[in-house]
C-alpha positions in Angstrom: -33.4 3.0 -15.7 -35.1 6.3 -14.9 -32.1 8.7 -15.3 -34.4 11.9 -14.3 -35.3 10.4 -11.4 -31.4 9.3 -10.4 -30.4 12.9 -11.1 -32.9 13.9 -8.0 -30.9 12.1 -5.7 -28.1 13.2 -3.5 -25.6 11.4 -5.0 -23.9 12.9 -8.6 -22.3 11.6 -11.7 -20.2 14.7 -13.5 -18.4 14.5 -16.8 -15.0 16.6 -16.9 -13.4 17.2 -19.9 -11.1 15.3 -21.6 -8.4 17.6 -22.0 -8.9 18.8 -18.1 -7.7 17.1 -15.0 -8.9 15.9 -11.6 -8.0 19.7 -10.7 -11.6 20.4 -12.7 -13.8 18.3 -10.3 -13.6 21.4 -8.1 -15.3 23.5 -10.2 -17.7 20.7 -10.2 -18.4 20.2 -6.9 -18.9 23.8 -6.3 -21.8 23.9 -8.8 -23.2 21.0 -6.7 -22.9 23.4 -3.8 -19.8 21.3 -2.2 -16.5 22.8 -0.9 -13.5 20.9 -0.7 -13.9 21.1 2.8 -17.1 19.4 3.1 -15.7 16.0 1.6 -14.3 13.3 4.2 -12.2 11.7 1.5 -11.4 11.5 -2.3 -10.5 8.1 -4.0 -8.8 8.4 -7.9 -7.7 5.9 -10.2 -4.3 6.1 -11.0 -3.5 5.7 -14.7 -4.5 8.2 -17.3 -6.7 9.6 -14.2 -3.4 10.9 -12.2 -0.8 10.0 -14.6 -0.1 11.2 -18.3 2.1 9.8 -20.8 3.9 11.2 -24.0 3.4 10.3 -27.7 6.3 7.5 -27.0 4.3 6.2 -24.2 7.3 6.3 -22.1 7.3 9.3 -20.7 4.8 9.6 -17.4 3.8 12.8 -15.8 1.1 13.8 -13.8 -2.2 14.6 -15.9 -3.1 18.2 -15.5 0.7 19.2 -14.1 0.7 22.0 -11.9 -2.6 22.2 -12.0 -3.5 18.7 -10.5 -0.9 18.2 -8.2 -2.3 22.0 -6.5 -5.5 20.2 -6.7 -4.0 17.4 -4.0 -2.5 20.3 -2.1 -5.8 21.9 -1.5 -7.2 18.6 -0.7 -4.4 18.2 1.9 -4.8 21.3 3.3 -8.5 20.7 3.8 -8.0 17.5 5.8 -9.2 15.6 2.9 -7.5 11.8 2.3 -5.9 11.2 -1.2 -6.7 7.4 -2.2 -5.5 5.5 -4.8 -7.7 2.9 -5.8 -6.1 0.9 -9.0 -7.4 -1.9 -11.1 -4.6 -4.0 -11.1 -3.9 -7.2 -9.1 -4.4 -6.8 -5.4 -0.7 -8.1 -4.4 2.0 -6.3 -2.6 4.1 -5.8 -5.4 1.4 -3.6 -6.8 0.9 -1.3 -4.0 4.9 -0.6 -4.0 4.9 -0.3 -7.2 2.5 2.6 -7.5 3.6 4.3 -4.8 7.5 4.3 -6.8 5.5 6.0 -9.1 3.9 8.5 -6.5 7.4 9.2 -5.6 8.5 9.8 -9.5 5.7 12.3 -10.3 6.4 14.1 -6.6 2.9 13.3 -5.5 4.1 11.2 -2.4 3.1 13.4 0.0 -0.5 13.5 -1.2 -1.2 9.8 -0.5 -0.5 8.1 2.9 1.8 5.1 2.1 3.9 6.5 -0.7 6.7 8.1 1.3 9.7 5.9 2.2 11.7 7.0 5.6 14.4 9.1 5.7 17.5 6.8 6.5 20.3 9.0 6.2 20.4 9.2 10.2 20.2 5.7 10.5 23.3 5.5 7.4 25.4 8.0 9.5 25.3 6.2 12.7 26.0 2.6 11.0 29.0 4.1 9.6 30.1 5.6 12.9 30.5 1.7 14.0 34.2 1.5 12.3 35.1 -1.3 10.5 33.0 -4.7 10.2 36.3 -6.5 10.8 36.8 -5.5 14.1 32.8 -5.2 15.3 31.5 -6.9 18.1 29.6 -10.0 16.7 26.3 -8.7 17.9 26.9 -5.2 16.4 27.9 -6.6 12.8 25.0 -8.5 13.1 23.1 -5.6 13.7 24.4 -3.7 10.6 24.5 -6.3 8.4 20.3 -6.7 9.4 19.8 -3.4 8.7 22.0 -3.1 5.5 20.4 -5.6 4.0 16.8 -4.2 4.5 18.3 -0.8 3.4 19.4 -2.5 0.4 17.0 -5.2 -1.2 13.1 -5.6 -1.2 13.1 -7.6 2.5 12.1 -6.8 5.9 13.9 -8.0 9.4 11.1 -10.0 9.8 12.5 -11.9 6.5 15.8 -12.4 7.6 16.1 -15.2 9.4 14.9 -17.1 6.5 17.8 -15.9 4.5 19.8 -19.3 3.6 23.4 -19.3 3.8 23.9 -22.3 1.2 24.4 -20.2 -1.7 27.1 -18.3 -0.1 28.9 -22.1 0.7 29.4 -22.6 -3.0 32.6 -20.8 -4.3 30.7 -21.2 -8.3 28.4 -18.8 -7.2 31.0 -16.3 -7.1 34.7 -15.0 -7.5 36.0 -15.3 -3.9 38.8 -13.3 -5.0 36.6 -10.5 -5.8 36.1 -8.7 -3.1 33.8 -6.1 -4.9 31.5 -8.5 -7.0 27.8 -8.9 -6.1 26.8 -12.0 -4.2 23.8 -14.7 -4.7 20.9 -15.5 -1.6 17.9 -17.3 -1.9 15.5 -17.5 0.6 14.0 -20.2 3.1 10.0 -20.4 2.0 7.4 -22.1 4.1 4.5 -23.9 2.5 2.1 -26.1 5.0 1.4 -28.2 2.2 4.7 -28.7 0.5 6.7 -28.0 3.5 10.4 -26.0 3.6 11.9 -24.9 0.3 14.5 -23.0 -1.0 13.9 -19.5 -3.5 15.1 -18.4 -6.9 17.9 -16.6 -6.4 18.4 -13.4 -6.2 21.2 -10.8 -6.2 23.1 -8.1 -3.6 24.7 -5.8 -5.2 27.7 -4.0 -4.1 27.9 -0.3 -2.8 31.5 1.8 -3.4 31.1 3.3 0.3 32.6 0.5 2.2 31.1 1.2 5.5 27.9 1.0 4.4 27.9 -1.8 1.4 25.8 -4.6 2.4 28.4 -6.8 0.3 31.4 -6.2 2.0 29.9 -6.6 5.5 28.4 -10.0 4.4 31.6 -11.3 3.2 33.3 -10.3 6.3 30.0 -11.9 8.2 30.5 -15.1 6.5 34.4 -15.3 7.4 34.0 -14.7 10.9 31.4 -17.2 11.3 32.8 -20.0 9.0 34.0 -21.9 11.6 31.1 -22.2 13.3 28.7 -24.0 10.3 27.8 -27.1 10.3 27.7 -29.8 7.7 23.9 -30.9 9.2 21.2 -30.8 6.1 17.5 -29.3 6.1 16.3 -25.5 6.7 17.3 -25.5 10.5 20.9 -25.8 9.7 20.7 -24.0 6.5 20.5 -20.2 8.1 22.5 -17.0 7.3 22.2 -15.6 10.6 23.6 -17.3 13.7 22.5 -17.2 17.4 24.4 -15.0 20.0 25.2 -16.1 23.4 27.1 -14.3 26.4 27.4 -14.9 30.3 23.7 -13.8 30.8 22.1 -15.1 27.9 21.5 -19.1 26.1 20.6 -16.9 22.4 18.9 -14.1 21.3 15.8 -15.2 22.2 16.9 -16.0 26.0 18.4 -12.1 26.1 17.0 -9.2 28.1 14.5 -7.1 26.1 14.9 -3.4 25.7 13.9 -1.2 28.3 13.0 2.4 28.7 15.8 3.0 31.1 19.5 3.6 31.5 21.1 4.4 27.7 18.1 3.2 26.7 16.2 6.4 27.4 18.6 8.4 25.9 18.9 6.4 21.9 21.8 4.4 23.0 22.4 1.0 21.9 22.4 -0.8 25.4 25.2 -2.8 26.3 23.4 -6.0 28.1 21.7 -7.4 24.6 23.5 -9.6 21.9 22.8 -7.0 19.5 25.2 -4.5 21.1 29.0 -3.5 21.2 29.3 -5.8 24.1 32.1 -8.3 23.1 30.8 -11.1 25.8 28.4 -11.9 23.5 29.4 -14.2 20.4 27.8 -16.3 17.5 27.5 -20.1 18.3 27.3 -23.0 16.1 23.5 -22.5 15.5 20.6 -20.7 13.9 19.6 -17.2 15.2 15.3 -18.7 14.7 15.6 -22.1 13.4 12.2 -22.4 13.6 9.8 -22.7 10.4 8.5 -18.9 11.3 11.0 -17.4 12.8 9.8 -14.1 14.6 13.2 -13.3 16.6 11.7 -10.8 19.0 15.2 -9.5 20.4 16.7 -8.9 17.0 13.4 -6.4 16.0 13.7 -4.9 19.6 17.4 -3.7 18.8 16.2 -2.4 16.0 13.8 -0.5 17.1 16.0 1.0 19.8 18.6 1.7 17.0 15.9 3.1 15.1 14.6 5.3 17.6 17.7 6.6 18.4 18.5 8.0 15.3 14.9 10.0 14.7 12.9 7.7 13.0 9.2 7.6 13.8 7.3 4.6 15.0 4.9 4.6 12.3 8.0 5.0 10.0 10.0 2.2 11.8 7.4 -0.2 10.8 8.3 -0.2 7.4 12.0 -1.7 8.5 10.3 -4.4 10.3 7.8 -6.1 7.8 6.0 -5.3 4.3 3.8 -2.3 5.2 1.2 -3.4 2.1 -0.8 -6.6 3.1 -3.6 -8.6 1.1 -6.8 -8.4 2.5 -10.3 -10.2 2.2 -13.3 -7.8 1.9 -17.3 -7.8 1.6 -18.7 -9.7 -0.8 -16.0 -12.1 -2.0 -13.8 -9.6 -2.7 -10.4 -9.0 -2.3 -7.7 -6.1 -2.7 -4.2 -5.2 -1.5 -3.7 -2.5 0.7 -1.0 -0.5 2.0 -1.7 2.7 3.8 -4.2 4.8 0.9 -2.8 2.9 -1.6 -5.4 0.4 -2.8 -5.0 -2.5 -5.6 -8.7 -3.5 -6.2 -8.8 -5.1 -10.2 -12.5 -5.6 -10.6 -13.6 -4.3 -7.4 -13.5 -0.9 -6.7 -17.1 -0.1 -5.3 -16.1 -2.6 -2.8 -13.0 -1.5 -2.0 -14.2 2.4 -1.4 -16.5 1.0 0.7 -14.1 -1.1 3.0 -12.1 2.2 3.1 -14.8 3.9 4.4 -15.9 1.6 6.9 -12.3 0.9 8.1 -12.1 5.2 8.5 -15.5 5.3 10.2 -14.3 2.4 12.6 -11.5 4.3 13.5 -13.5 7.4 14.0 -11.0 9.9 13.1 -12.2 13.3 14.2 -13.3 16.4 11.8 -13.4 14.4 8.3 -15.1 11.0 9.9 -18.2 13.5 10.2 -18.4 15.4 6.8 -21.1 13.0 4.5 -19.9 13.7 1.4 -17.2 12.0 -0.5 -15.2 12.2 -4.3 -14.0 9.7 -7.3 -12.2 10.7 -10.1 -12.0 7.3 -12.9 -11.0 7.9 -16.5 -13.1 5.0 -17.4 -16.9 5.2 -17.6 -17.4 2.2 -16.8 -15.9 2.3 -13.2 -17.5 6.0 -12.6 -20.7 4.4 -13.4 -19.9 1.1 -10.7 -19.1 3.7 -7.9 -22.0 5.8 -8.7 -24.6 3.1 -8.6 -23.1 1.3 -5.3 -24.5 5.0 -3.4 -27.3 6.2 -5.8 -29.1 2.5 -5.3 -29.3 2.8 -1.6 -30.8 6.6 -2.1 -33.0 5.6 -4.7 -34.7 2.9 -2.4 -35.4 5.0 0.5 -36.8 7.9 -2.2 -38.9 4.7 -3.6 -39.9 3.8 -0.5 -41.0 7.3 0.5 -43.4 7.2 -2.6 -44.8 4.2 -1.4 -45.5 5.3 1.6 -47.4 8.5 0.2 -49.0 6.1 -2.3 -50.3 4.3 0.6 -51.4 7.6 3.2 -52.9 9.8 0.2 -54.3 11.7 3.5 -51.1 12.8 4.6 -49.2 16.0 2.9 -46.4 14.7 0.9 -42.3 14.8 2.5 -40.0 16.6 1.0 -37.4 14.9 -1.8 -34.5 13.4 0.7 -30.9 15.0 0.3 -28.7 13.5 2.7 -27.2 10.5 2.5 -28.3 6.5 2.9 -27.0 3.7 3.7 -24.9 3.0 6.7 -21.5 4.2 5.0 -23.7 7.7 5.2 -21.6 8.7 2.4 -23.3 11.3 -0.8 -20.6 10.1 -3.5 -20.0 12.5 -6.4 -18.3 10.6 -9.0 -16.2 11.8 -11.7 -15.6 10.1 -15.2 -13.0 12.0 -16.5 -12.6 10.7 -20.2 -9.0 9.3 -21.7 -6.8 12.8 -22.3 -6.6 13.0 -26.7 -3.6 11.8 -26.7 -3.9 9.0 -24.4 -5.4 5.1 -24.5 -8.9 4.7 -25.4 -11.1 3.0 -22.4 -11.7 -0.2 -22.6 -15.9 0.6 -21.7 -19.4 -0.3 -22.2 -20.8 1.6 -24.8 -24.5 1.6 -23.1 -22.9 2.6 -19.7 -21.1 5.6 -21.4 -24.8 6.5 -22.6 -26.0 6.5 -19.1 -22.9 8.3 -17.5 -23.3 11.0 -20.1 -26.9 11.3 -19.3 -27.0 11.0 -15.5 -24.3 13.9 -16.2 -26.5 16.3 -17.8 -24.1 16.1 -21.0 -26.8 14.3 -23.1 -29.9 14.4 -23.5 -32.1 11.9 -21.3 -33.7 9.0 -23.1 -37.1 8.2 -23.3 -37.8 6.0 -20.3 -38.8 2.7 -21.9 -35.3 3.3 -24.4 -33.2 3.8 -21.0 -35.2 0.9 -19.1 -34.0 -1.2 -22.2 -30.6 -0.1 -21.9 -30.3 -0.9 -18.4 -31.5 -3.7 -18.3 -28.8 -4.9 -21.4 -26.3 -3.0 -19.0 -26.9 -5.0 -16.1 -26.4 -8.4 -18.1 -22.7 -7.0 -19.3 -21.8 -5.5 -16.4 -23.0 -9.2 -14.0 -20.8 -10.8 -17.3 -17.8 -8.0 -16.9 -17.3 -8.3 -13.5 -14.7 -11.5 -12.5 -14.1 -12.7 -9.3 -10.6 -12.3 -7.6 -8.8 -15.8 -7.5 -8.0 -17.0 -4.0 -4.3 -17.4 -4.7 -2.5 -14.8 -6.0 
């Protein structure tokens, strides 16, 4: 590898200090000649890159403090994107997980996809509705929807797989105790296995009444006890039961919401099951018995409930299925995604790059034009990886400029290119920003930490034929290092 000739090209590799923080890649850029305000986005790692933790290793904070969380401020202010792109599995429960831990270290507003909506409107109103006992049957089963999405890890598009067997068994519980946390499992679909039943899981109870998804289960379940059948098999086996009226078969027959009447105005109209309207009332069967049950009227209630008490569309999606999604990328790869959070194990390079092409698809105005982009790892390996996936492009078109001069010795040689290649046109600058002292050794090539501190200008450059060697070696680990994402997950 010629390092003097990488360090030519537009594209940078800087080494910050380990006892510094992402907040010291400013003072980097600026020595490059880049402001914050010329980058279009800026992708970190998360661990030991954004986070800290204490001697105990239970303790996490943000690495850098004050300091770093200013740094995400500026970037904010700039119109700069903050994206986490991890190492870990790509899975959904990934993606929520580090955005919990956005929301512990008060970074949440930094990164799009870490904030959770603010319910207390929606809390307010469900308590306005009185008691469950007394509810119309398509209001309670309006609350209890929205209660139990408040109040466990599903979505309203989950719930009308939500078994009612484990309820039916009076071992699964006290039925005295009125207070005591209930079982569920969960109706799963598999096209090879076919319909199955979940582990189970637990609902816990809440000590304000009127909003405890407990006690407005129970009081679910005795109101529509009489209507269950003894019938076997997933179609029978459903929590939530179908709604009928004068003017409507079920839920799915009923009238969808509109934009007029109450409707306008955030009130719960009165001519859908999901309503105060008392001529609607459950029958005898599922709400969706159907293997993928979408029940379009129950997610258009509520989204006019939703609505009505303040809550955003963008925000509203996040009641109505899992926001994070697993997604198949270039080259094999594949990550999990939810807004700028970005779970990408072995595959980062590809991952910035999917980022940046979704971004430049959607052509957002201002930052889709600025060419030059940030990454902040704290291991040199993966600084390295992101380097080399936008230095390689650059280096070709510089080699094939040579070429060409090599072959037209009659015409005056260009000038070095600076701007950047490729048809991401991204310049990267990327940041290895070593393991603090008191923190977790990385887990790195050797060789490639040679090369990162020499394409950084904080070693001295190898003789060519020594660096060629050590590339070369490099390539072979790095071809062995890198694993391919299983299909199933």
């Amino acid at each position: 590898m010629d390092v003097a000739k990488y360090r030519t090209l537009p594209s940078k590799l800087h080494q910050l200090p380990a006892t510094g923080s992402i907040a010291d890649a400013a003072s980097h850029l600026a020595d490059a000649g880049v402001e914050l305000t010329d980058l279009r986005v800026a992708f970190f790692d998360f661990d030991q890159t954004l986070t800290a933790v204490d001697a105990s290793r239970t303790n996490k904070s943000v690495r850098g403090g004050d300091d770093a969380a200013a740094f995400m401020q500026q970037l904010k202010a700039a119109g700069v994107p903050s994206v986490i792109v991890t190492a870990t599995k790509p899975n959904s429960t990934n993606c929520h997980a580090i955005a919990a831990e956005l929301r512990h270290l008060g970074l949440e507003n930094y990164v799009n996809g870490a904030t959770v909506p603010d319910a207390a409107a929606l809390k307010a109103e469900l308590a306005s509705w009185g008691a469950n006992e007394t509810m119309a049957p398509g209001l309670l089963s309006l609350k209890l929807s929205c209660l139990l999405v408040l109040n466990t890890d599903r979505y309203l598009g989950d719930l009308p797989r939500w078994a009612f067997s484990p309820h039916d068994d009076n071992g699964d519980h006290d039925p005295e105790d009125e207070r005591g946390p209930l079982k569920y499992r969960m109706w799963m679909y598999d096209p090879d296995l076919g319909p199955s039943l979940s582990a189970t899981h637990t609902l816990s109870p809440l000590d304000d009444l009127l909003l405890c998804p407990v006690a407005c289960l129970r009081t679910y379940l005795r109101r529509t006890q009489h209507l269950r059948t003894n019938g076997t098999g997933h179609e029978h086996d459903k929590l939530f039961l179908a709604l009928a009226g004068d003017s409507s078969v079920n839920s799915e027959a009923a009238a969808p919401a509109t934009t007029t009447g109450n409707a306008t105005d955030g009130e719960m109209g009165s001519s859908t099951p999901f309503s105060d309207d008392p001529s609607f009332t459950w029958m005898a069967s599922a709400l969706d018995p159907s293997a993928e049950p979408t029940c379009p009227g129950l997610h258009e209630a509520m989204a006019e409930l939703l609505a009505k008490c303040g809550i955003s569309k963008s925000d509203a999606r996040h009641f109505h299925a899992d926001p994070a999604s697993v997604v198949d990328i270039a080259d094999g790869a594949r990550i999990a995604q939810m807004g700028d959070i970005i779970c990408a194990a072995y595959n980062k390079p590809e991952a910035i790059k999917h980022w940046l092409h979704d971004h430049q698809k959607r052509g957002m105005l201002g930052a889709s034009m600025r060419t030059t982009s940030m990454f902040v790892d704290d291991n040199s390996d993966n600084a390295f990886g992101v380097y080399m996936a936008f230095a390689h492009p650059e280096l070709q078109r510089y080699d094939g400029q040579l070429q060409k001069e090599l072959e037209t010795p009659e015409l005056p040689a260009g000038p070095v290119p600076t701007g950047p290649a490729g048809e991401l046109n991204i310049v990267m600058h990327s940041c290895w920003l070593p393991p603090p002292p008191t923190g977790k050794a990385e887990s790195a090539d050797d060789m490639v930490r040679g090369l990162v501190q020499q394409l950084a200008g904080t070693a001295p450059i190898l003789p060519s034929a020594v660096a060629s060697s050590t590339n070369s070696t490099n390539t072979n680990t790095n071809s062995a290092r890198k694993k391919p994402v299983p299909k199933k997950l």
